[in-house]
C-alpha positions as CSV (number, residue, x, y, z in Angstrom):
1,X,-23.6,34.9,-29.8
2,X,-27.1,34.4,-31.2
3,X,-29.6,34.1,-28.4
4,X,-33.1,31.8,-28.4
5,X,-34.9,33.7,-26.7
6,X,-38.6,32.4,-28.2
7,X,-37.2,28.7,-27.7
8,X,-36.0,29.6,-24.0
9,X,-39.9,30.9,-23.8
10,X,-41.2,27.6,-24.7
11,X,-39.3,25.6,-21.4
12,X,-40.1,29.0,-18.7
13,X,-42.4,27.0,-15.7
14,X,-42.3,29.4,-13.1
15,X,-41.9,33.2,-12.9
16,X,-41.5,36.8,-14.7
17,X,-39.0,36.2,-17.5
18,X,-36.8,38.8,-18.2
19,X,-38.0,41.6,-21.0
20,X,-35.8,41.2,-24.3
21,X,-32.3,42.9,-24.5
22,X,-33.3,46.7,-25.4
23,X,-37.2,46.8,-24.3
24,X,-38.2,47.7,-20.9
25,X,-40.2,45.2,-18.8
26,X,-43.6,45.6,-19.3
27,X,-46.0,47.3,-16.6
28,X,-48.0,44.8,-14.2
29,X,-50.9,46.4,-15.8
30,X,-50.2,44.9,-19.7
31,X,-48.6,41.3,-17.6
32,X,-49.4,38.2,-19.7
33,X,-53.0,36.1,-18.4
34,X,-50.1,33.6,-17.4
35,X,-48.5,35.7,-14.5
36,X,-52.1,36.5,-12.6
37,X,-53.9,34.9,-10.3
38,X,-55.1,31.6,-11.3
39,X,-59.3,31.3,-10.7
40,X,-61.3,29.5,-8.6
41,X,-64.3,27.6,-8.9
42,X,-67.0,30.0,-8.1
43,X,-69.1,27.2,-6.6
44,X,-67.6,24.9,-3.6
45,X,-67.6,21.5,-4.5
46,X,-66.1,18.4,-3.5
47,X,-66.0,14.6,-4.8
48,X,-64.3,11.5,-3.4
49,X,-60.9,10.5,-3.9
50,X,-62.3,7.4,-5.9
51,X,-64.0,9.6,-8.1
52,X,-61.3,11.7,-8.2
53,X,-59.0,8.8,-9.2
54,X,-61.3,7.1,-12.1
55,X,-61.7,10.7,-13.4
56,X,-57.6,11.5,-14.1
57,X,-58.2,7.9,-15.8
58,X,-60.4,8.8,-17.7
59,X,-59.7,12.3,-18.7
60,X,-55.8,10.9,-19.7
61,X,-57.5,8.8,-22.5
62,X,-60.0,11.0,-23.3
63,X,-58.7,14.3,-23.1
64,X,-54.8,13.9,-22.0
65,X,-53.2,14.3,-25.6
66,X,-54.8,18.2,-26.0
67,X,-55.1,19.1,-22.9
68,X,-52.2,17.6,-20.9
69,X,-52.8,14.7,-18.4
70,X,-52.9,17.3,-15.7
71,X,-55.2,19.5,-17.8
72,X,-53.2,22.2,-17.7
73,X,-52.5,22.2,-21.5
74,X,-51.1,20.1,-24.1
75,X,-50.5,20.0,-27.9
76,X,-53.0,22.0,-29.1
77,X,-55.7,22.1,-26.2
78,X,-56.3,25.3,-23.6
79,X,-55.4,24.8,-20.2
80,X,-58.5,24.1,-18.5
81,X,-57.3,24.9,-14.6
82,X,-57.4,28.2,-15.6
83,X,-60.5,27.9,-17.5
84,X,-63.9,30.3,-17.4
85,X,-66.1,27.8,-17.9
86,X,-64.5,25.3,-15.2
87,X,-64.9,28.7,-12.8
88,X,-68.3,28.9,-13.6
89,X,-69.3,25.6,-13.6
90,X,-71.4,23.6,-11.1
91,X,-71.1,19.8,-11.1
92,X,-70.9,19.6,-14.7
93,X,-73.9,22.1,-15.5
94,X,-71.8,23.8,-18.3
95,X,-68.8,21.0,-18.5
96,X,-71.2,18.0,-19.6
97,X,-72.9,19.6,-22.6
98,X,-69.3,20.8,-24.1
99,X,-67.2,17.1,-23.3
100,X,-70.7,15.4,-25.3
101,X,-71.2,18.0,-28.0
102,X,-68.0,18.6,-28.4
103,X,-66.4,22.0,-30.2
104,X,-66.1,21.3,-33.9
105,X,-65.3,24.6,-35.0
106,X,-62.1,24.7,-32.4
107,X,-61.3,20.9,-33.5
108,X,-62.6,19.3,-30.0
109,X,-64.1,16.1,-30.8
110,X,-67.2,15.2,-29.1
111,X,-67.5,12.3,-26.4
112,X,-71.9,11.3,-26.7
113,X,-70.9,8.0,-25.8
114,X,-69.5,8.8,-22.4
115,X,-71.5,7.3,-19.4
116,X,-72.6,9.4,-17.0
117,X,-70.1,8.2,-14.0
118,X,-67.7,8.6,-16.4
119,X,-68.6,12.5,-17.0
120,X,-69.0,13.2,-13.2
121,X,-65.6,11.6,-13.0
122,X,-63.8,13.8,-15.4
123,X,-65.8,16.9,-14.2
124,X,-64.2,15.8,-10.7
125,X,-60.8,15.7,-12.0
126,X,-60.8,19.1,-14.0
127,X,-62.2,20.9,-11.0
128,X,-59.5,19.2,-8.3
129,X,-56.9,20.2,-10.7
130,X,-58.4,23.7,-10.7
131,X,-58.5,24.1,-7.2
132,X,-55.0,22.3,-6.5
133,X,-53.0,24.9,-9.0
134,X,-55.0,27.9,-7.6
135,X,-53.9,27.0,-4.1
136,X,-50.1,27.5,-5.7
137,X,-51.2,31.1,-6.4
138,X,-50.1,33.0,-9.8
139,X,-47.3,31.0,-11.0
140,X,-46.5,30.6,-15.0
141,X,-46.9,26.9,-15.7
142,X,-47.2,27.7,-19.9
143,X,-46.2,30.6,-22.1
144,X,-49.4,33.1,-23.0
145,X,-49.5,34.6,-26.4
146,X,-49.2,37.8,-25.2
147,X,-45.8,36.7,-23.8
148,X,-44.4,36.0,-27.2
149,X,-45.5,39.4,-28.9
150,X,-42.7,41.3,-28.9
151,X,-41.1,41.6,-32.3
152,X,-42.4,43.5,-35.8
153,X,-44.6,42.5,-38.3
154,X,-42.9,44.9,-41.0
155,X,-39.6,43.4,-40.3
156,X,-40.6,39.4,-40.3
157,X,-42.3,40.1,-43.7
158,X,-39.1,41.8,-44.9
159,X,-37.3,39.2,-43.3
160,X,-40.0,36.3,-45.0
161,X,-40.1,37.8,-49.0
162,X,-36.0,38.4,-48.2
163,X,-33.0,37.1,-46.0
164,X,-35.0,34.8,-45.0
165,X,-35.8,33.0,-48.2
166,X,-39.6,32.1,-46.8
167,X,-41.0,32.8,-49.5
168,X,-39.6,31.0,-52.2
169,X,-41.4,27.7,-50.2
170,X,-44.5,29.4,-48.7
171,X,-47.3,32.0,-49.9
172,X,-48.8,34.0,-47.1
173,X,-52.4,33.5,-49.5
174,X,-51.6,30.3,-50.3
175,X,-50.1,27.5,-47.7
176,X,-50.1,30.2,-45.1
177,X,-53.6,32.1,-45.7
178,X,-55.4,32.1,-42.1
179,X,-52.2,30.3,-40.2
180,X,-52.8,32.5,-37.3
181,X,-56.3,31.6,-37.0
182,X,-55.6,27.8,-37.1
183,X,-52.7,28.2,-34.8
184,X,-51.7,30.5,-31.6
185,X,-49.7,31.3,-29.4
186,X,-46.6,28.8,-28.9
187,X,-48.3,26.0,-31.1
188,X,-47.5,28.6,-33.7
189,X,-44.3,29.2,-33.2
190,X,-43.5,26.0,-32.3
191,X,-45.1,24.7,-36.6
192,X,-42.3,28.0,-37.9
193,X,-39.6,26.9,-36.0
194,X,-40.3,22.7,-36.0
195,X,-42.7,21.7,-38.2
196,X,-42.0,18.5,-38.4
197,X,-42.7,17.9,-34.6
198,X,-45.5,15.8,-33.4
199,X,-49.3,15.2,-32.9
200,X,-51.7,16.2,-34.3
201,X,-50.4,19.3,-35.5
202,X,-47.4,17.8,-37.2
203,X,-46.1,18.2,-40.8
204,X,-47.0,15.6,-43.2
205,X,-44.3,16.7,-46.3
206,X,-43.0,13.5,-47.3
207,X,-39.2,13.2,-48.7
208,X,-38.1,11.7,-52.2
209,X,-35.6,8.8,-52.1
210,X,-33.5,8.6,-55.3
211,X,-32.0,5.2,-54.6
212,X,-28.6,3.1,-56.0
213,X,-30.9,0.7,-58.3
214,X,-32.8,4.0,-59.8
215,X,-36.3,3.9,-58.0
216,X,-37.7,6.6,-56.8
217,X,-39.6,6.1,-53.2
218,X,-41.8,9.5,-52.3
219,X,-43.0,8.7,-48.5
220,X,-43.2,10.2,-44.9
221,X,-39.4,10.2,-43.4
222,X,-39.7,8.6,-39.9
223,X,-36.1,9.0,-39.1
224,X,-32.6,8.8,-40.4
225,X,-29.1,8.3,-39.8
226,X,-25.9,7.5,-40.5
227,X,-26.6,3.9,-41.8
228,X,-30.1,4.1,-42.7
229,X,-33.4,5.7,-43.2
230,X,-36.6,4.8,-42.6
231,X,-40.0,5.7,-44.1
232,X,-43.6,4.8,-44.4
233,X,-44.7,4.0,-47.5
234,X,-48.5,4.4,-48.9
235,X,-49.8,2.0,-47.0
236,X,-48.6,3.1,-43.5
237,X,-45.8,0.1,-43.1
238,X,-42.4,1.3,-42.2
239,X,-39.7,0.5,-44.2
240,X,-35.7,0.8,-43.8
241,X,-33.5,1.4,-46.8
242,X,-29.3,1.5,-45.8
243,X,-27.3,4.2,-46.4
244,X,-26.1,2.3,-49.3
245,X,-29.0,2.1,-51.2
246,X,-29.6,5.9,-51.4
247,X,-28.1,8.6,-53.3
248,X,-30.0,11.5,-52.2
249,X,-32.9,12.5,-49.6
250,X,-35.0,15.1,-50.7
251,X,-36.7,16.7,-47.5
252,X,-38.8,19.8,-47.8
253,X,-38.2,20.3,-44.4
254,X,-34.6,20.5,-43.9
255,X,-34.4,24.5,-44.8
256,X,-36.3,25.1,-41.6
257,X,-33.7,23.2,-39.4
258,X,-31.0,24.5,-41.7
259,X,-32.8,27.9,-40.8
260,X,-32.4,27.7,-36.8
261,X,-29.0,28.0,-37.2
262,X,-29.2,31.3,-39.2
263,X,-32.3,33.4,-37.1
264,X,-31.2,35.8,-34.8
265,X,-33.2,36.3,-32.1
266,X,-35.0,39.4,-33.6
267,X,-35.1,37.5,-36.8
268,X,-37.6,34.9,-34.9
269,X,-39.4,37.6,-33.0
270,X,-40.0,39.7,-35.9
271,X,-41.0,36.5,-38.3
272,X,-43.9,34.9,-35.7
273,X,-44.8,38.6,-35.9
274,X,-45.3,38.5,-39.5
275,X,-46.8,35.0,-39.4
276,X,-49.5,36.6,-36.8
277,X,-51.2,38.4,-38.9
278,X,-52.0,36.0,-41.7
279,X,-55.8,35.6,-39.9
């Protein structure tokens, strides 16, 4: 039976998980970020449960979608409870200047329009959140890079130009050149295995529709079934053709579901391995 092992990574909340079938557990000394100690703020500091309150507002419609309403991670945002910069920060000293300025170069958007209660509120409600995970000691609440580097490099690119077929979609110095520097850790593995997914860091291939009367309609598949399948077309408006009316759904994407079925686990290891290096 083909085992999942990456995928069974990707749902792991709490605790150690086992090392892969034929590798012994690594040493506490090389344990994944995600297994220690979570930090503290360096500096005690405390704010009002109002503040508190308007903060977690605030930070869910501001900064929820990346980093996770709870801030400890989303879709393609670190998690800031466990942060170096929320350690070191006092009342917003080093927080403020990052939310307003923003991070271009990591894709963080910058906020200069936020008032200043607004600020205080989210740097209340990153630090509670700090302090409340820390008090729950070392446990995994996401899966570190470092937890997912266990296969070979040499393999997944036999495995990519071979078996796997990879390469007669994707170029590792064309579509692929510097993946692993726009993409780590899980968010990686998550675009080889799911590209389509969702978010910001979805897939935007867009399928042909060859349909009964002739017409060809090339647009972004929402979803499909048995009796119908929607798209949107060029101008962003949704639009459901039946079953009947189409003869054939071309989807660029389909050979990476068609391809779950056929990794096995040290297929998968050995491919995000591979995919690693393209920096």
């Amino acid at each position: 039976m083909k085992t999942l092992t990456l995928l069974a990574l990707a749902s792991i909340a709490f605790g150690q998980p086992p090392a892969p079938q034929g590798r012994p557990a690594r040493p506490p000394s090389t344990q994944s970020p995600a297994s220690k100690a979570r930090p503290k703020s360096t500096t005690p500091q405390h704010y009002s449960a109002e503040q508190v309150r308007l903060g977690e507002v605030q930070f869910s419609s501001q900064c929820g979608f990346c980093h996770g309403k709870d801030a400890a991670g989303g879709e393609s945002g670190p998690d800031l409870t466990r942060a170096e910069i929320v350690a070191q920060d006092s009342r917003g000293d080093k927080l403020m200047p990052v939310i307003r300025a923003g991070r271009p170069n990591s894709g963080m958007p910058a906020f200069p329009n936020l008032t200043p209660a607004e600020l205080n509120g989210i740097v209340a409600f990153v630090h509670t959140q700090m302090d409340k995970f820390a008090e729950l000691g070392g446990g995994r609440r996401s899966v570190e890079p470092a937890d997912l580097a266990t296969g070979n490099a040499a393999a997944g690119k036999e495995y990519f130009q071979g078996a796997g077929k990879c390469e007669s979609c994707h170029s590792p110095t064309g579509d692929l050149a510097g993946v692993a520097k726009k993409y780590q850790g899980l968010t990686l593995l998550r675009r080889m295995l799911y590209p389509a997914g969702q978010g910001p860091n979805a897939a935007t291939a867009k399928v042909t529709l060859t349909l009964a009367s002739g017409q060809t309609v090339v647009a972004r598949l929402v979803a499909e079934d048995d009796f119908s399948v929607t798209v949107l077309d060029s101008a962003g408006e949704r639009k459901t053709y039946s079953r009947s009316e189409v003869t054939k759904v071309d989807d660029p994407l389909t050979a990476h579901f068609n391809q779950l079925a056929k990794y096995s686990d040290a297929d998968m290891h050995n491919v995000y391995a591979y995919l690693e290096t393209l920096k």
